[in-house]
N, C-alpha and C positions, 0 to 999 in steps of 0.2 A: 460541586458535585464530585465526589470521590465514593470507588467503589473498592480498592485495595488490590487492583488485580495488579500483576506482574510487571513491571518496569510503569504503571501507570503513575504520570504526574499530579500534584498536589490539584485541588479544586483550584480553577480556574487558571490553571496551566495548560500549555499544548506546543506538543516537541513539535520542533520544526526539521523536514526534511527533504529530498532531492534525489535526484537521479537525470535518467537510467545509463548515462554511459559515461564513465572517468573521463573524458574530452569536456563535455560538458558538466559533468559536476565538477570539477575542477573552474571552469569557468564560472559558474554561477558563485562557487565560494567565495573565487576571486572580488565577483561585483559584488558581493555581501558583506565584505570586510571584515568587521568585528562580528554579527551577526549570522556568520557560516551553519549551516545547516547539522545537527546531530545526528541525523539520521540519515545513510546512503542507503538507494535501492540496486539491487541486483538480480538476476534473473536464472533459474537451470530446470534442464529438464529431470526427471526424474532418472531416468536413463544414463543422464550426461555427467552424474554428481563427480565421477571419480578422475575424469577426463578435463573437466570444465572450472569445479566451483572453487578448489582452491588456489586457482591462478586469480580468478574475481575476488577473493576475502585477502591474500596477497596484496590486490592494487588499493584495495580501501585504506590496507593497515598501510601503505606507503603514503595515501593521499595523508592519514592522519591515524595515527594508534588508538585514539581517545572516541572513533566513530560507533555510532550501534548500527548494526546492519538492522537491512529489513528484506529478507531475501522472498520470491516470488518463486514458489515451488512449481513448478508445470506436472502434472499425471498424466499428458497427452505426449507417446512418441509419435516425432512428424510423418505425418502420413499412415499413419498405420489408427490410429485414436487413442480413446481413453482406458486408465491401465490401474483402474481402481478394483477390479478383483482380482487380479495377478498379485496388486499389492497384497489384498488382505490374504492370498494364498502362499506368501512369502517368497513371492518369486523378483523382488528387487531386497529382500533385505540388505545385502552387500552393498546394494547403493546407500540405501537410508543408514546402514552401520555406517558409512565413510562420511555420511552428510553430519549426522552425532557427533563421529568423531573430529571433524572440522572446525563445528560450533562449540564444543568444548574447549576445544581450544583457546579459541578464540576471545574467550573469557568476558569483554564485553557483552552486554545484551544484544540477543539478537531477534526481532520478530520473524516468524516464517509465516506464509501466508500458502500454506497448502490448498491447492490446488484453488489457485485463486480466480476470480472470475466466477463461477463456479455455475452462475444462471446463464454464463455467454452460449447462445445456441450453437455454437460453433465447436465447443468442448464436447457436448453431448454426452453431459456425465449425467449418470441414471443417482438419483436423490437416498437409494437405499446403497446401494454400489460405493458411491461416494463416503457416507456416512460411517460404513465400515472398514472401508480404506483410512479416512482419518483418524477414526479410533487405534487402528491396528498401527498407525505409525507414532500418536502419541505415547502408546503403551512402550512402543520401542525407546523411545527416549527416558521415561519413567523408570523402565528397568535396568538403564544404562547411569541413573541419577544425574540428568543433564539439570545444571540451575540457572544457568543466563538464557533463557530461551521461554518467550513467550507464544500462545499458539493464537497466531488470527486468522479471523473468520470472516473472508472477503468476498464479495459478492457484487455486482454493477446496475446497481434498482434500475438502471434505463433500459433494460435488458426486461424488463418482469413489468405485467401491471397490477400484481397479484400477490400481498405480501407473505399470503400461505403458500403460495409456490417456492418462493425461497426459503420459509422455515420449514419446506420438508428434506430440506440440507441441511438440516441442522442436529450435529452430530452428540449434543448435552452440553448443559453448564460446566459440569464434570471436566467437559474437554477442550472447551474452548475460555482463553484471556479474553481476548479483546475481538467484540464486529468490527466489518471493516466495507466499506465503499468506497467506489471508484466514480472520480465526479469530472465530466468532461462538458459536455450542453449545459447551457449556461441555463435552460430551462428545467433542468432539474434542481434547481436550489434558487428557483425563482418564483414558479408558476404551481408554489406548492400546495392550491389549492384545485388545482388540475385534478379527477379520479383516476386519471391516469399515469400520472407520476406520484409512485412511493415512497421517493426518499425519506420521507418525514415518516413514514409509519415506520421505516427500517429505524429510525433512530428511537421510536418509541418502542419496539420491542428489545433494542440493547437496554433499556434503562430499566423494561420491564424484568429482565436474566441478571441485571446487576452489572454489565458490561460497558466500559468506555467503547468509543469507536475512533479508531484513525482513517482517515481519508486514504485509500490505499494506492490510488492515484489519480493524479489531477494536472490540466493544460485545461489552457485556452482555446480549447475545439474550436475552428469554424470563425473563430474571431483574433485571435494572436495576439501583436504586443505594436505592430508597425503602423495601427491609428491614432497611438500614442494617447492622449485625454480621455477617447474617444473609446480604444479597447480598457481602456481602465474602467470607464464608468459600465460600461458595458459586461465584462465578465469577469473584474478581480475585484471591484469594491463589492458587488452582490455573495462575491463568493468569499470573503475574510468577513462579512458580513452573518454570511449563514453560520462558519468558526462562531462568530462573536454571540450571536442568538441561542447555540444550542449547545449547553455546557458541557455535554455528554462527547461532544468532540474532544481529545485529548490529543491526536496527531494529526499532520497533514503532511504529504508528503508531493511536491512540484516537479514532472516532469517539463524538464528544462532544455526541451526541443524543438529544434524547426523541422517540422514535421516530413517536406519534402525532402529535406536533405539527410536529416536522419533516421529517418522511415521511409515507407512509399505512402503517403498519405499528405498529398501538398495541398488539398485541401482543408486539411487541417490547420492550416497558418502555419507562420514562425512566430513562436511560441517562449522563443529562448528572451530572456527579463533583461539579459543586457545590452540588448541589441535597439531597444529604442529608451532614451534620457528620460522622456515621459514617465514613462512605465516604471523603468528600474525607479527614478525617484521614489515616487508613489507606493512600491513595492519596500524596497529598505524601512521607509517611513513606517508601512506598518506592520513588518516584520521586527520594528526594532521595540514594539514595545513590549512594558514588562511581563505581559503574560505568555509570550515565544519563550519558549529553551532552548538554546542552543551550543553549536560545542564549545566547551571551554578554551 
């Protein structure tokens, strides 16, 4: 399955990639050896571009010059909400000019994943709001002729049970490369005949727009890596299983976290692949085959 869009891999290809903090991606590379990830995630807020995001593209090109970024736009300043008509009223462009100007640079491909999450109730971004804020910031980039830069369109189906709910975020073919979802419960890319989990319809309407999709982020929610056999079988073989099933997947990208210590969410497990022999084995194994890319 090949659709032609922007930095999209051959049929039956799928970049392999990591995050979200140089401590640990750096570690995970490590336990990956030959097999190192192409693709680092990074995270700013919209607000934060000019203060924050060229010290993070800085630490990438130090981990390795040869990375594509996959940066995670935020439109919410904290505490205050979402900042999707402000954008489209041109009141951050000095941010998004400097965020342009960064990625240009930067020359490598980069995904940006504006204003991602995008159904998290927590955002509380209004679907026409949004829509025009996205537009308004790829036309920014268009007129600037940025070419290493693809625009994904991320979303978290566990979040929605409703898959018109999430395409009324949906800003045109026009404007977006690649969909993109966030996959944590191991019941959403299991129980996929549930009416109340979508993932699968999400993946049906990328194929129907023409659109690969990358997994915009993903851990071992709730189950981790420290059962060793046992979290394997449990939430990583179903889940490189679901990659293997649905060709329209072309990226994945592993947060490679213990959840308590690198977050505040210890319920989440420890999550990080080199931390139990089991797991990493199992992992290596089938990230080493021939249909992963990774970096050179």
């Amino acid at each position: 399955m090949y659709f032609g869009q922007r930095f999209e891999p051959p049929s039956g290809n799928v970049l392999h990639g990591a995050g979200q903090s140089p401590e640990q991606f750096k570690k995970y590379c490590k336990v990956m050896g030959e097999y190192k990830p192409v693709i680092y995630m990074v995270y700013n807020r919209v607000n934060e571009i000019r203060e924050k995001l060229k010290k993070k593209v800085d630490e990438a090109k130090k981990i390795s010059p040869g990375l594509m970024l996959q940066i995670g736009l935020n439109l919410k300043i904290k505490k205050i909400g979402e900042q999707c008509k402000q954008i489209s009223k041109g009141k951050y462009d000095k941010e998004i000019l400097e965020l342009i100007k960064i990625i240009k640079k930067y020359k490598k491909p980069v995904f940006l994943r504006i204003g991602y999450e995008f159904n998290n109730p927590t955002h509380n971004y209004e679907p026409k709001d949004f829509s025009f804020a996205w537009r308004y910031i790829i036309n920014l980039f268009r007129k600037k002729g940025v070419k290493n830069i693809a625009f994904v369109w991320n979303c978290c189906t566990a979040f929605t049970r409703n898959i018109k709910e999430i395409m009324e975020f949906y800003p045109g073919d026009e404007y977006v490369d690649w969909f993109s979802d966030n996959l944590f419960g191991v019941r959403h890319f299991t129980e996929i005949n549930n009416p109340k989990i979508i993932t699968k319809d999400f993946l049906k309407e990328a194929e129907k727009h023409g659109k690969p999709v990358m997994i915009g982020e993903s851990s071992a929610q709730g189950i981790g890596v420290e059962k060793g056999v046992e979290s394997w079988n449990e939430w990583f073989k179903p889940y490189f299983k679901w990659i293997r099933d649905h060709p329209v997947i072309k990226a994945f990208c592993y947060i490679n976290w213990d959840w308590g210590k690198d977050w505040k969410l210890p319920e989440w497990g420890n999550c990080r692949i080199e931390e139990n022999e089991k797991v990493k084995k199992r992992y290596i194994k089938e990230v080493s085959k021939s249909k992963y890319i990774h970096l050179n």
